[in-house]
PDB file of N, CA, C and O in Angstrom:
ATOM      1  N   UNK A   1       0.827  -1.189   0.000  1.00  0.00           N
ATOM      2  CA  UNK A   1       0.000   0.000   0.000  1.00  0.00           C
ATOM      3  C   UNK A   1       0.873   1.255   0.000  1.00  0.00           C
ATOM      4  O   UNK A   1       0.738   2.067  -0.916  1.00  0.00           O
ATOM      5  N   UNK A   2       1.738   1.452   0.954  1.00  0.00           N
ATOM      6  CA  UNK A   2       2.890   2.588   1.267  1.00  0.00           C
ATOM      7  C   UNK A   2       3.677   2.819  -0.533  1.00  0.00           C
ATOM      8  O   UNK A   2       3.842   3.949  -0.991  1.00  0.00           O
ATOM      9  N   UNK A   3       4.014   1.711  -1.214  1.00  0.00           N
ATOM     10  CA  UNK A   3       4.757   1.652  -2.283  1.00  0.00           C
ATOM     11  C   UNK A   3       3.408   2.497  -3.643  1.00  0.00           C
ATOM     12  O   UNK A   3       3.806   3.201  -4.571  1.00  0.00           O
ATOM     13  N   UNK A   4       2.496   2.304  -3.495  1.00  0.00           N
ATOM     14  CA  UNK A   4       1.519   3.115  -4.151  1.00  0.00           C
ATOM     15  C   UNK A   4       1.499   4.114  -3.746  1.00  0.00           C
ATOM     16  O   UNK A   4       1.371   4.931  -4.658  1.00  0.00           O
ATOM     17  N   UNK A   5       1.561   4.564  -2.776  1.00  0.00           N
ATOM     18  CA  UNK A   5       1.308   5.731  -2.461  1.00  0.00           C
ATOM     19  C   UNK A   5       2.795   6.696  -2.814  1.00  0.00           C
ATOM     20  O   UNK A   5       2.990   7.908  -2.898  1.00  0.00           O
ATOM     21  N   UNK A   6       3.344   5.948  -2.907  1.00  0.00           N
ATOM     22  CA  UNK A   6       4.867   7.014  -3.224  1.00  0.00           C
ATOM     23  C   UNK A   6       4.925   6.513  -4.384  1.00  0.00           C
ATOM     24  O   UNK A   6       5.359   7.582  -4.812  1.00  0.00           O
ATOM     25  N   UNK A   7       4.878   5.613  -5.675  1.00  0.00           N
ATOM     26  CA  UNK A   7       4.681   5.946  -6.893  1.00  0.00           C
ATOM     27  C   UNK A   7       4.011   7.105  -7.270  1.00  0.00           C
ATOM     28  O   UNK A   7       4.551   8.057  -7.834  1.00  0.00           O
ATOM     29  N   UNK A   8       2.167   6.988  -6.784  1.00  0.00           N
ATOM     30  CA  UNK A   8       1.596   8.174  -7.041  1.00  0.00           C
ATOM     31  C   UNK A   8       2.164   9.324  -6.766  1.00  0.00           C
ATOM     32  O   UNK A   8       1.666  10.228  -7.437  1.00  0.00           O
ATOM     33  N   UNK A   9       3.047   9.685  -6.016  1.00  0.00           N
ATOM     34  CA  UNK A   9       3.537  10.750  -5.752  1.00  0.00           C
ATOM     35  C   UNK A   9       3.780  11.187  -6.077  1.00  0.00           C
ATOM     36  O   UNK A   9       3.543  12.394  -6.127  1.00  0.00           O
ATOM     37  N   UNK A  10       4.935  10.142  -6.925  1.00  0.00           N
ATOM     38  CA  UNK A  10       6.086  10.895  -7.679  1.00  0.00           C
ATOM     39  C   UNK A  10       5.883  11.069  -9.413  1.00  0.00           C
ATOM     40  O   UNK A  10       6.437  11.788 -10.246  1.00  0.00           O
ATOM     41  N   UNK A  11       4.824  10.051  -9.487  1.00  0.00           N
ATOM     42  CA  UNK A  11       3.825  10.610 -10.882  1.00  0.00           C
ATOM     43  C   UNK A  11       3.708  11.889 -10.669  1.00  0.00           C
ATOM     44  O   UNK A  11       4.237  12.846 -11.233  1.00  0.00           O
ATOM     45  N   UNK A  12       2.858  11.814  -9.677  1.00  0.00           N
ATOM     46  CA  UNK A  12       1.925  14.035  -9.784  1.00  0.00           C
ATOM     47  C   UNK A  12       3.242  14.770  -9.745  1.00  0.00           C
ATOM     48  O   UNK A  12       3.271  15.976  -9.990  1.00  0.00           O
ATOM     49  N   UNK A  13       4.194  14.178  -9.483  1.00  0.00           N
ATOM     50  CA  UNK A  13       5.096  15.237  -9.220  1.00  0.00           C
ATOM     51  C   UNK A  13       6.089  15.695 -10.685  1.00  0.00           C
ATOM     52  O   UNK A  13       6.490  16.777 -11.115  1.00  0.00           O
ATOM     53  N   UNK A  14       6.195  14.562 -11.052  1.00  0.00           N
ATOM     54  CA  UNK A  14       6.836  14.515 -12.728  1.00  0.00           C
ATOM     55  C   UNK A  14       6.058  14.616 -13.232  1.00  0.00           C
ATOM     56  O   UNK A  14       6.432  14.761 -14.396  1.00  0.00           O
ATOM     57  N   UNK A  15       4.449  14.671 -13.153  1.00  0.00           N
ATOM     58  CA  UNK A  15       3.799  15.175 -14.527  1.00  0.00           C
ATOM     59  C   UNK A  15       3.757  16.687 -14.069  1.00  0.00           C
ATOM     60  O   UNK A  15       4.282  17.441 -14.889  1.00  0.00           O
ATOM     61  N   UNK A  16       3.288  17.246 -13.030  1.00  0.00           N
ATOM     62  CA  UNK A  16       3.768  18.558 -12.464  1.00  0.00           C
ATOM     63  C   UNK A  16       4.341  19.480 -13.015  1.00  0.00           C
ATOM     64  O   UNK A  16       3.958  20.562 -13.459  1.00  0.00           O
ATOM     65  N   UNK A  17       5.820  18.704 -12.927  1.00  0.00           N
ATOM     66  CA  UNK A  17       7.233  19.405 -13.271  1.00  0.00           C
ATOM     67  C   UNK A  17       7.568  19.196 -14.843  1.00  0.00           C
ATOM     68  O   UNK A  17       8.382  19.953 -15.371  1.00  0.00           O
ATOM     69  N   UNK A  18       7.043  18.337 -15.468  1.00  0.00           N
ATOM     70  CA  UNK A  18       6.790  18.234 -16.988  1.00  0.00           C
ATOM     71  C   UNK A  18       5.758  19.099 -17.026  1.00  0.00           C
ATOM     72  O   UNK A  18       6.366  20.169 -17.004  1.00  0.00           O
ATOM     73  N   UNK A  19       4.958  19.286 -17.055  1.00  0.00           N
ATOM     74  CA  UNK A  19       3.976  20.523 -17.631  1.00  0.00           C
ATOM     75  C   UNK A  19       4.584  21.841 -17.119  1.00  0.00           C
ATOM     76  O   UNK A  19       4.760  22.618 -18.057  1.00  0.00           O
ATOM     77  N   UNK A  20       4.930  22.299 -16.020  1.00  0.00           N
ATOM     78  CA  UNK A  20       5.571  23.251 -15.953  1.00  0.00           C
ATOM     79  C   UNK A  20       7.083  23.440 -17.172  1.00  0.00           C
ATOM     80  O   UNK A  20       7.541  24.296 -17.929  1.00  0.00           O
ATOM     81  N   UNK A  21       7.251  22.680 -16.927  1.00  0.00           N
ATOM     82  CA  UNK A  21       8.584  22.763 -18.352  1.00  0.00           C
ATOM     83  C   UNK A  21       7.950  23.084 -19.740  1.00  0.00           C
ATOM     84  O   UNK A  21       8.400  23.952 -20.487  1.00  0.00           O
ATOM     85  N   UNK A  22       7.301  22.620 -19.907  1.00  0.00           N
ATOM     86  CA  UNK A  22       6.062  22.734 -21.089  1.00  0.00           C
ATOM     87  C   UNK A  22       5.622  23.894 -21.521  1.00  0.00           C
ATOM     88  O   UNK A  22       5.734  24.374 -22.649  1.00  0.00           O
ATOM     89  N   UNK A  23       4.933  24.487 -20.241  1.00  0.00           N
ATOM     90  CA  UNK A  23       4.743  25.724 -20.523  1.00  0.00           C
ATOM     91  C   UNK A  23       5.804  26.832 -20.452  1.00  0.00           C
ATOM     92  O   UNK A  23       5.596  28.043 -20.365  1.00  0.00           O
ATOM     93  N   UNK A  24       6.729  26.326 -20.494  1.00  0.00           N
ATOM     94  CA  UNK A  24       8.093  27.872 -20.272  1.00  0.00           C
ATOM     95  C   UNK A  24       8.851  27.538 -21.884  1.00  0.00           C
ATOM     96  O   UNK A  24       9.334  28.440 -22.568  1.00  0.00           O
ATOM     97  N   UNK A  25       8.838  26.281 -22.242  1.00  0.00           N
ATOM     98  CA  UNK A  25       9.710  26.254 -23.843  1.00  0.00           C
ATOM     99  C   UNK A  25       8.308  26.500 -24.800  1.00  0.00           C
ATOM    100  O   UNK A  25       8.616  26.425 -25.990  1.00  0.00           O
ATOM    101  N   UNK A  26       6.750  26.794 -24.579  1.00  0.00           N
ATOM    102  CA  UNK A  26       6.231  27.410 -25.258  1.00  0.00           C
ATOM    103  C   UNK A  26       6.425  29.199 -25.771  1.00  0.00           C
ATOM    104  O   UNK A  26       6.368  30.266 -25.160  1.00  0.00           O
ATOM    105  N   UNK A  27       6.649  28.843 -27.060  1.00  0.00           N
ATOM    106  CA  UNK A  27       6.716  30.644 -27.643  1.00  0.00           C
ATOM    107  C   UNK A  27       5.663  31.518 -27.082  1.00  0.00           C
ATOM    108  O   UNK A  27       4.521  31.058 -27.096  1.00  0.00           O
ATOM    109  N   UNK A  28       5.837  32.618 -26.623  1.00  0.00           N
ATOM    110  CA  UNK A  28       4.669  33.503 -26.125  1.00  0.00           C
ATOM    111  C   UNK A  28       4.121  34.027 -27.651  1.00  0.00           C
ATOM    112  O   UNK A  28       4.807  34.127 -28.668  1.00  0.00           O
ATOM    113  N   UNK A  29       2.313  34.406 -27.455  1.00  0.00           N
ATOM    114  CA  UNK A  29       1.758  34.748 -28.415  1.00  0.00           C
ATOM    115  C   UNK A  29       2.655  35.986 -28.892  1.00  0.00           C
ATOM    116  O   UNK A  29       3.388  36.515 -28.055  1.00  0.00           O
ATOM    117  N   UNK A  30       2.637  36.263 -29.647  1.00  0.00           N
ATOM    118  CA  UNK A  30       2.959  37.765 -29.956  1.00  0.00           C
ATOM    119  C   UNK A  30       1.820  38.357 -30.171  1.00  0.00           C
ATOM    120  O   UNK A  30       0.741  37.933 -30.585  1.00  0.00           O
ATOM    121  N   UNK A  31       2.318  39.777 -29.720  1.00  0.00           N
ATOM    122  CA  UNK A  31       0.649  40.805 -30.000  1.00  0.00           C
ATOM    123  C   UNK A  31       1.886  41.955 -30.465  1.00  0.00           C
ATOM    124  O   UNK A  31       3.080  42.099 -30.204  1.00  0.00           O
ATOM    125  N   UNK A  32       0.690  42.789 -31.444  1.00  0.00           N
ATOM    126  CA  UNK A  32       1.177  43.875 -31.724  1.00  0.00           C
ATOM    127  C   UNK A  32       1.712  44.879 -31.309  1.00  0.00           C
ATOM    128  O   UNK A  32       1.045  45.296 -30.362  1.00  0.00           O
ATOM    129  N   UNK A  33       2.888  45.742 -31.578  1.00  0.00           N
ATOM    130  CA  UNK A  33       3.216  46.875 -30.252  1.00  0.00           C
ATOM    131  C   UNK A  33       3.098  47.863 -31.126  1.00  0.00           C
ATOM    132  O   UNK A  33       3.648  47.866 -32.227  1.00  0.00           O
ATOM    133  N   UNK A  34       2.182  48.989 -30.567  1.00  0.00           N
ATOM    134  CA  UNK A  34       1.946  50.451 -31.536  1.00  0.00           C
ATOM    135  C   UNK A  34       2.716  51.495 -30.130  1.00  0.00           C
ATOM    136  O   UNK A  34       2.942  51.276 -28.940  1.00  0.00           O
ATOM    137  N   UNK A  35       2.940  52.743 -31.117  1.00  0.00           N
ATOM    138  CA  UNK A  35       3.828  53.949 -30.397  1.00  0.00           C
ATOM    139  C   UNK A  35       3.259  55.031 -30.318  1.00  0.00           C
ATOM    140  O   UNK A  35       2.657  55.548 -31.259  1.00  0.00           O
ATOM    141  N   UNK A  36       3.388  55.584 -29.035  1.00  0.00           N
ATOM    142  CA  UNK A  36       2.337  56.705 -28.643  1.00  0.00           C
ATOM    143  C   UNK A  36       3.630  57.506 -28.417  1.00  0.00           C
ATOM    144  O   UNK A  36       4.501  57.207 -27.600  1.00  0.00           O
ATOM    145  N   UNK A  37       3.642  58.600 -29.277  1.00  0.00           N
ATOM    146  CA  UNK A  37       4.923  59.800 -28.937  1.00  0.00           C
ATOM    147  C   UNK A  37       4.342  60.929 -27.825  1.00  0.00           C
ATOM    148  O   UNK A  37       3.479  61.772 -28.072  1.00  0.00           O
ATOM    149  N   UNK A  38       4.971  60.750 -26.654  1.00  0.00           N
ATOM    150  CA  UNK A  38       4.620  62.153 -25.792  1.00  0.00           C
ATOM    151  C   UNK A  38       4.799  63.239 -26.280  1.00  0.00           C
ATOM    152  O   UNK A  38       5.294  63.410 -27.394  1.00  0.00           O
ATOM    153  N   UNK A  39       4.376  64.243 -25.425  1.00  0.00           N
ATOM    154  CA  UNK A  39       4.587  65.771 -26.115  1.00  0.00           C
ATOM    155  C   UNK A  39       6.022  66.157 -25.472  1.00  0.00           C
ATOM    156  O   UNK A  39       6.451  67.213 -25.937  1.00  0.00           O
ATOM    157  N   UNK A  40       6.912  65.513 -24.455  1.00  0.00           N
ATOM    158  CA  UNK A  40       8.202  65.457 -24.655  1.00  0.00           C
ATOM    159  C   UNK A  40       8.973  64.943 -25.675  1.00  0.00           C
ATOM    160  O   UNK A  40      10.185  65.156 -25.664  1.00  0.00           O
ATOM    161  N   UNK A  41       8.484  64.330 -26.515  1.00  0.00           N
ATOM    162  CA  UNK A  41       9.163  63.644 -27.759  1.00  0.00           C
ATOM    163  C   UNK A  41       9.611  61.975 -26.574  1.00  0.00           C
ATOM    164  O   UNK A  41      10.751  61.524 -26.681  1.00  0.00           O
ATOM    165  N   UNK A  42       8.928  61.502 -25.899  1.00  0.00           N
ATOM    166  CA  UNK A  42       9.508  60.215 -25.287  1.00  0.00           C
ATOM    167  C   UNK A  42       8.488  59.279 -26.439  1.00  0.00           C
ATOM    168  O   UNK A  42       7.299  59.486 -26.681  1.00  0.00           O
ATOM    169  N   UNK A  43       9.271  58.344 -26.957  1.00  0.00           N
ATOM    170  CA  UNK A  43       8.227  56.985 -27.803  1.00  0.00           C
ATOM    171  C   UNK A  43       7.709  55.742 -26.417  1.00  0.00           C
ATOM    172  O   UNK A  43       8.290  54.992 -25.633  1.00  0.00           O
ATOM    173  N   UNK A  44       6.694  56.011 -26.654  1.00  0.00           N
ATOM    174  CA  UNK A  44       6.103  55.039 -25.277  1.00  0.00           C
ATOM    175  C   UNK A  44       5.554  54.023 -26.235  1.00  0.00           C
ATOM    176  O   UNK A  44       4.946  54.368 -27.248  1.00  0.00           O
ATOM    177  N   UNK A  45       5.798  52.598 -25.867  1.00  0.00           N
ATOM    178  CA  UNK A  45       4.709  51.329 -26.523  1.00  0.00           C
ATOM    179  C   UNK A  45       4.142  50.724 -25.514  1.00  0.00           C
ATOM    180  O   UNK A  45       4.405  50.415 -24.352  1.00  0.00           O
ATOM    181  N   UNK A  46       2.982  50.609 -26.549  1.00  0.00           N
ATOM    182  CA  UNK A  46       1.760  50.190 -25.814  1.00  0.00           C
ATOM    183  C   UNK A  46       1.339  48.862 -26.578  1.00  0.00           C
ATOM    184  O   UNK A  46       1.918  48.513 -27.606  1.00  0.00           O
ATOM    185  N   UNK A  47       0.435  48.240 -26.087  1.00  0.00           N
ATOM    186  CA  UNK A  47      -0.301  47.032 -26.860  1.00  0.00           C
ATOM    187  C   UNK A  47      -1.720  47.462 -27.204  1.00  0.00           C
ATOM    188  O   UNK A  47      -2.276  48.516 -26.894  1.00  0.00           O
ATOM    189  N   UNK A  48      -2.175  46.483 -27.875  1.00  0.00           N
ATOM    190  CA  UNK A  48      -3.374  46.894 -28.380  1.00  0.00           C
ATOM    191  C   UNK A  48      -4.900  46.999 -27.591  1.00  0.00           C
ATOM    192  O   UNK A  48      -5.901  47.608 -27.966  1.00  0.00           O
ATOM    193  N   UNK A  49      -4.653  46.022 -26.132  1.00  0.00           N
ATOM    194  CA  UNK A  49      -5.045  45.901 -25.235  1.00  0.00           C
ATOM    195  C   UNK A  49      -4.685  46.740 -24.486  1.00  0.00           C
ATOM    196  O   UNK A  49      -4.936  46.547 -23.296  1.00  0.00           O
ATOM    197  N   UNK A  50      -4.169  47.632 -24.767  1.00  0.00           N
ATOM    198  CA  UNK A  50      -4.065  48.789 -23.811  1.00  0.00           C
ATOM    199  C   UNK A  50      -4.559  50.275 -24.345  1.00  0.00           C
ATOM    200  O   UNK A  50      -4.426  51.330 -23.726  1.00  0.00           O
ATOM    201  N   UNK A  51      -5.216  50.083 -25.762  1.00  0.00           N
ATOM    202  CA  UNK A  51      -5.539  51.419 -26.119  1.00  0.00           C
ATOM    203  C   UNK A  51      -6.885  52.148 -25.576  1.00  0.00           C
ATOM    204  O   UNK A  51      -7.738  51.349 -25.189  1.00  0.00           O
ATOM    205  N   UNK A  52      -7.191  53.376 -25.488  1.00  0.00           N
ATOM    206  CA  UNK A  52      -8.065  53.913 -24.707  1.00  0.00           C
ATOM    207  C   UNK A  52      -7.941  53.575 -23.315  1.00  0.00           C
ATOM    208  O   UNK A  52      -8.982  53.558 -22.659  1.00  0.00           O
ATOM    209  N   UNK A  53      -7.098  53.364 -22.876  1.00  0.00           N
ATOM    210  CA  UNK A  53      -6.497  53.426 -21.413  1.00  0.00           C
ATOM    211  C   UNK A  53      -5.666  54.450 -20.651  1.00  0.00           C
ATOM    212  O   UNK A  53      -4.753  54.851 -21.373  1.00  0.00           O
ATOM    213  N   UNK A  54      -5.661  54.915 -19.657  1.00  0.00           N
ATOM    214  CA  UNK A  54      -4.960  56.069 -19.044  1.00  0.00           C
ATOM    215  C   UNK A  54      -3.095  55.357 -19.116  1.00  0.00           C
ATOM    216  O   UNK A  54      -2.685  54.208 -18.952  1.00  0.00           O
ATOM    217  N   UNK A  55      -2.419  56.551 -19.406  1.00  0.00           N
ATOM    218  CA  UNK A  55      -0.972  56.291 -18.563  1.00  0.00           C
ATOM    219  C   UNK A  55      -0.185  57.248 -18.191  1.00  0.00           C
ATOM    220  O   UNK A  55      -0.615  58.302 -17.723  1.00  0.00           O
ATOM    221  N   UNK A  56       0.923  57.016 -18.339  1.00  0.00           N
ATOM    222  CA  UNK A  56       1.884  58.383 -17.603  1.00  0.00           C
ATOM    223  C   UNK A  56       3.194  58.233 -18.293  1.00  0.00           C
ATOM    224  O   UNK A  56       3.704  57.132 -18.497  1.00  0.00           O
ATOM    225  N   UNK A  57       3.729  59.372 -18.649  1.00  0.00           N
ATOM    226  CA  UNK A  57       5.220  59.111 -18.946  1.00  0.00           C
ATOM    227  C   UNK A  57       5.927  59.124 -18.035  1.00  0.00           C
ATOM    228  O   UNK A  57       5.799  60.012 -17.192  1.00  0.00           O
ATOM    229  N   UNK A  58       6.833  58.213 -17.921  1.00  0.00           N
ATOM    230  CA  UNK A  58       7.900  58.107 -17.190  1.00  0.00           C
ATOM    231  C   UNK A  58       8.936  59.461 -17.155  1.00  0.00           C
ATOM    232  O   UNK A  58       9.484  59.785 -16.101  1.00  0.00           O
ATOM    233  N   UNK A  59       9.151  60.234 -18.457  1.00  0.00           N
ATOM    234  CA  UNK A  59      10.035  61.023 -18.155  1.00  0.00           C
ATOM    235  C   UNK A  59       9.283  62.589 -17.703  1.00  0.00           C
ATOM    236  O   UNK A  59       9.768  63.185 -16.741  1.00  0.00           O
ATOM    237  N   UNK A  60       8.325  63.077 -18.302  1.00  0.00           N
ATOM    238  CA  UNK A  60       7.544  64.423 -18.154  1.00  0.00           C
ATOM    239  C   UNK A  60       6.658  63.912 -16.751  1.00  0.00           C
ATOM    240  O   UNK A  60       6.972  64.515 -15.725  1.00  0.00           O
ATOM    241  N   UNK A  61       5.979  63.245 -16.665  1.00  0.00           N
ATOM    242  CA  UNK A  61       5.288  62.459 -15.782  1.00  0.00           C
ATOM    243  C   UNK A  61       3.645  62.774 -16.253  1.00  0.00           C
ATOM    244  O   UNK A  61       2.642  62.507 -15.591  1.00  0.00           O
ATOM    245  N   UNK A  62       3.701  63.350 -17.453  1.00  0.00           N
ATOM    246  CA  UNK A  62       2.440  64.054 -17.743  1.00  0.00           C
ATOM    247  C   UNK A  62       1.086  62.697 -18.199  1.00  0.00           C
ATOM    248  O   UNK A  62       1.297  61.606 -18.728  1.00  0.00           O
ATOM    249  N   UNK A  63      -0.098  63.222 -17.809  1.00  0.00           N
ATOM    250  CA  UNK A  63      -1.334  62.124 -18.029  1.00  0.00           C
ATOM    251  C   UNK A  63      -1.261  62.202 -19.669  1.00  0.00           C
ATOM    252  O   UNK A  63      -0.712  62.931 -20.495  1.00  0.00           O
ATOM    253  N   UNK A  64      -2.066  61.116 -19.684  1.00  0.00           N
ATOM    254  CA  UNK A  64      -2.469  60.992 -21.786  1.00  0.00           C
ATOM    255  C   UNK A  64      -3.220  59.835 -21.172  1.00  0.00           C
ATOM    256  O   UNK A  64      -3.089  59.310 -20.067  1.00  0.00           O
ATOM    257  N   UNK A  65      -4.191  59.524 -22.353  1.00  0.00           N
ATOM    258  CA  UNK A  65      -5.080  57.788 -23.034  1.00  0.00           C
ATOM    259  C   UNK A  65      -4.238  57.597 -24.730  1.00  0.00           C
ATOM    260  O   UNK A  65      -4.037  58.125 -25.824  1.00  0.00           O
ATOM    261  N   UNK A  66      -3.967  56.287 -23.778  1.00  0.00           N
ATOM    262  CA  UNK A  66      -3.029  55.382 -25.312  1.00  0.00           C
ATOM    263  C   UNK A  66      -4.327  55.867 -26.608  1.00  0.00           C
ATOM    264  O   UNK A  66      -5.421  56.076 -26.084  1.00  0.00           O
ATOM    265  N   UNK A  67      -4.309  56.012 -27.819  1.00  0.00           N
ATOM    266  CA  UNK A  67      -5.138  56.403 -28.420  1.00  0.00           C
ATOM    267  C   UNK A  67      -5.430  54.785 -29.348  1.00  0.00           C
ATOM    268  O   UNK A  67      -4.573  53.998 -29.751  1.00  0.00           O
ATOM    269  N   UNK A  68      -7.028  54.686 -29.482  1.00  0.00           N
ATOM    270  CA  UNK A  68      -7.242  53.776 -29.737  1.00  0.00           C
ATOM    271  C   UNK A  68      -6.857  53.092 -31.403  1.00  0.00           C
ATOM    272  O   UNK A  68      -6.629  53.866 -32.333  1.00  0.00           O
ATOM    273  N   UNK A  69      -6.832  51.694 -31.578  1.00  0.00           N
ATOM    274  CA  UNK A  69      -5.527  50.977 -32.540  1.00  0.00           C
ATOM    275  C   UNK A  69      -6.664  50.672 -33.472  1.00  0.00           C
ATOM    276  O   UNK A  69      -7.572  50.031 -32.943  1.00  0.00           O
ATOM    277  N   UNK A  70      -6.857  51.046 -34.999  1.00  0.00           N
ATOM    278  CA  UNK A  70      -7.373  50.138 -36.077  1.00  0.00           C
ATOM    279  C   UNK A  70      -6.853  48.613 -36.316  1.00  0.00           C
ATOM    280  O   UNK A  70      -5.697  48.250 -36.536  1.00  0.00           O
ATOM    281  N   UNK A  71      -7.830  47.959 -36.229  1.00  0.00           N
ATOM    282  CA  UNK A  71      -7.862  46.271 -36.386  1.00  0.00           C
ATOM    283  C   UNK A  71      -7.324  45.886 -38.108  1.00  0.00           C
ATOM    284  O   UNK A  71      -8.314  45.900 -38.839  1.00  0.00           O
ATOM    285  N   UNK A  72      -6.557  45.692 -38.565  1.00  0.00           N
ATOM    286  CA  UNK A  72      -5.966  45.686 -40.270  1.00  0.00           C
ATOM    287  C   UNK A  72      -6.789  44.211 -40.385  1.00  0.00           C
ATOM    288  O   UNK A  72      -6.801  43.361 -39.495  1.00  0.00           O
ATOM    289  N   UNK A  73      -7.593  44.092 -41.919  1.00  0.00           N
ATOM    290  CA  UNK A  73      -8.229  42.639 -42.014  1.00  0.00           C
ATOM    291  C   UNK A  73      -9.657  42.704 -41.575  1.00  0.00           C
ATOM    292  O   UNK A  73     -10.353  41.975 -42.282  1.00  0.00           O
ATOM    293  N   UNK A  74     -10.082  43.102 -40.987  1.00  0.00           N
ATOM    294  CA  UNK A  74     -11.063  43.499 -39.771  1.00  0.00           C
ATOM    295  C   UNK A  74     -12.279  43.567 -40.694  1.00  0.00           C
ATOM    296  O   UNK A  74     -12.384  44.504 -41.485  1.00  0.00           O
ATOM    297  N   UNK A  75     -13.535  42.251 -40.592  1.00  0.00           N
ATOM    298  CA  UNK A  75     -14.542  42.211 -41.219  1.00  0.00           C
ATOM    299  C   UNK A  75     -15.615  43.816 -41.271  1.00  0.00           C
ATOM    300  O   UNK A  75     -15.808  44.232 -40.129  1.00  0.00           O
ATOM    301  N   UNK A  76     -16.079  44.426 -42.042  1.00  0.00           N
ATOM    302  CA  UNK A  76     -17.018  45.597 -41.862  1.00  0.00           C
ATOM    303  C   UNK A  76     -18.590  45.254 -41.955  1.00  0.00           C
ATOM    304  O   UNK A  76     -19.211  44.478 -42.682  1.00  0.00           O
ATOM    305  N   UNK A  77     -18.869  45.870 -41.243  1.00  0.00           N
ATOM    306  CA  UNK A  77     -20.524  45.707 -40.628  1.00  0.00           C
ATOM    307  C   UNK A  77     -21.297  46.722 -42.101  1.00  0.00           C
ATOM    308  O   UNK A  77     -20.769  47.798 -42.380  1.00  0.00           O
ATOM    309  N   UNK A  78     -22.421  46.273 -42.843  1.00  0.00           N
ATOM    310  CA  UNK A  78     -23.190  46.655 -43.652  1.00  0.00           C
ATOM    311  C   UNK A  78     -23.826  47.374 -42.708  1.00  0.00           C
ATOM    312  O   UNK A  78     -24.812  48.048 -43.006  1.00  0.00           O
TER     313      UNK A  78
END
């Protein structure tokens, strides 16, 4: 009984640690990166999931909204 119970173990534990490995040598999606120029001249990137959202520059510290991104391909509504 004891000898099952530490097989199972060490299954969950190597399938565990195999799926964690798994997911780290997967390529991350790529998403698009668009550029929002401050009125300091700083190039800030943003994602597309981030447009119409508040931020801040790091160097002026001044407010802005990422301005929102056209979809390229993008079916049109009649």
């Amino acid at each position: 009984m004891e000898i099952v119970l530490v097989i199972a173990i060490v299954l969950a534990v190597a399938g565990g640690g195999g799926f964690f490995i798994w997911k780290r040598v997967q390529k991350p999606k790529e998403t698009p990166t668009f550029y929002y120029h401050c009125e300091c001249k700083r190039k800030l990137r943003y994602e597309a999931r981030q447009a119409n959202h508040k931020g801040i520059c790091p160097v002026c510290r001044r407010q802005f909204t990422f301005p929102a991104v056209a979809v390229a391909g993008g079916k049109r509504r009649s």
